[in-house]
C-alpha positions in Angstrom: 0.0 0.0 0.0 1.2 3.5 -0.8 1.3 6.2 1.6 -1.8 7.7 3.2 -3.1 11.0 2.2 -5.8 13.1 3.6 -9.4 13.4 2.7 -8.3 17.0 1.6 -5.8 15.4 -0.5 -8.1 13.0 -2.7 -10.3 16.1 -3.2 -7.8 18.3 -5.0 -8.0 15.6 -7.4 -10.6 16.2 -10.6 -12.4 12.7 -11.9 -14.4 13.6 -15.0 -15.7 11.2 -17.4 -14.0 11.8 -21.4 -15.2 10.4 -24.9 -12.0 8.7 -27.0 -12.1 10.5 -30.3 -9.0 9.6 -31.8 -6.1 6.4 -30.7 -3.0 6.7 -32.5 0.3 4.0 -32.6 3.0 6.1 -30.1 5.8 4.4 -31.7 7.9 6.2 -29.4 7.1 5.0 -26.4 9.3 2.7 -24.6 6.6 0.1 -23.9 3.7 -0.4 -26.4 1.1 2.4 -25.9 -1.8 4.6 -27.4 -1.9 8.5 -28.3 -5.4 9.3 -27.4 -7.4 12.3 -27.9 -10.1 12.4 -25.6 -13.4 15.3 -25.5 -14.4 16.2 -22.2 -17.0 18.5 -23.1 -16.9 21.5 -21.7 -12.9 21.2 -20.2 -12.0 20.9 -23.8 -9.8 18.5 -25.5 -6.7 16.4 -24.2 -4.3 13.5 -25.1 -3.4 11.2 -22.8 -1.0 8.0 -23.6 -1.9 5.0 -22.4 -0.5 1.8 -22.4 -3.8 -0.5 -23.0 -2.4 -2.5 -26.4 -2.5 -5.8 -25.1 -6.4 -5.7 -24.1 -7.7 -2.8 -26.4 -7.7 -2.6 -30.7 -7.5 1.1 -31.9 -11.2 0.5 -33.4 -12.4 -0.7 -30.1 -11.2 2.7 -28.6 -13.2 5.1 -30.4 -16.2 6.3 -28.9 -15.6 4.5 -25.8 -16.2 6.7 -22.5 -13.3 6.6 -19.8 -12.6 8.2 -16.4 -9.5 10.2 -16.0 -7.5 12.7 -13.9 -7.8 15.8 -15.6 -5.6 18.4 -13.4 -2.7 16.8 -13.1 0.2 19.0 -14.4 1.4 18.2 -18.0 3.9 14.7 -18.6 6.5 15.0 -21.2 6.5 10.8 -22.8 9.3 11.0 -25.3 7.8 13.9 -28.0 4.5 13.3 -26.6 2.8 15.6 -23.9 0.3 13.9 -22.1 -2.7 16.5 -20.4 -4.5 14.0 -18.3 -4.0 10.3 -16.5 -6.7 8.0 -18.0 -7.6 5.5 -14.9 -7.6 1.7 -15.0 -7.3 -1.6 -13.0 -3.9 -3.2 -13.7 -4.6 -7.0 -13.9 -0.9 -8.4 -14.7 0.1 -7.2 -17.7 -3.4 -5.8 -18.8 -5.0 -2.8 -17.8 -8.5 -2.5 -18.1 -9.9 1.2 -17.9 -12.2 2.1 -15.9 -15.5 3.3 -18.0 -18.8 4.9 -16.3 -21.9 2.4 -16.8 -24.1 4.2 -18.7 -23.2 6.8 -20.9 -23.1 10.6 -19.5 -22.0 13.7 -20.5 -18.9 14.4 -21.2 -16.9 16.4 -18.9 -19.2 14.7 -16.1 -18.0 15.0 -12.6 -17.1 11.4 -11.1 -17.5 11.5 -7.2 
């Protein structure tokens, strides 16, 4: 277990719900991984890379809803700068992300 942090802590922290609107090979990257351009409404547009290749086709990407960390401070990956942290459980190798159940608005708040 990681160290403990406040209450106060977890809520500086911004969960919002994003759309996948475009996946791209990042060749780049020193382990396999995704450029992914995700909407979340009304907080704009960001990329995010993600390293989801083993569970995950490009096609099966797009469209698809996921829950990220959107104020985290911008993360240089090789030429790449990545604007949010798109959340999943790691199971071994895989990592399957973390998705609301039914659809909702982009830019949703998740709580």
């Amino acid at each position: 277990m990681n160290d403990v942090i406040t209450f106060e802590d977890f809520t500086k922290l911004d969960f919002r719900v994003g759309t996948i609107i475009e996946v791209h090979d990042f060749m780049e990257a020193r382990n396999p991984a995704y450029k992914l351009t995700i909407d979340f409404g009304v907080l704009g547009i960001k990329k995010s890379s993600a390293q989801i290749t083993t569970r995950y086709r490009k096609a099966d990407l797009l469209q698809k809803q996921i829950v990220a960390i959107v104020n985290f401070s911008k993360k240089q990956i090789a030429k790449f700068m990545s604007a949010c942290l798109v959340l999943g459980a790691v199971n071994g190798k895989d990592v399957i992300l973390l998705k609301p159940e039914s659809k909702v608005k982009n830019g949703s708040v998740v709580s």
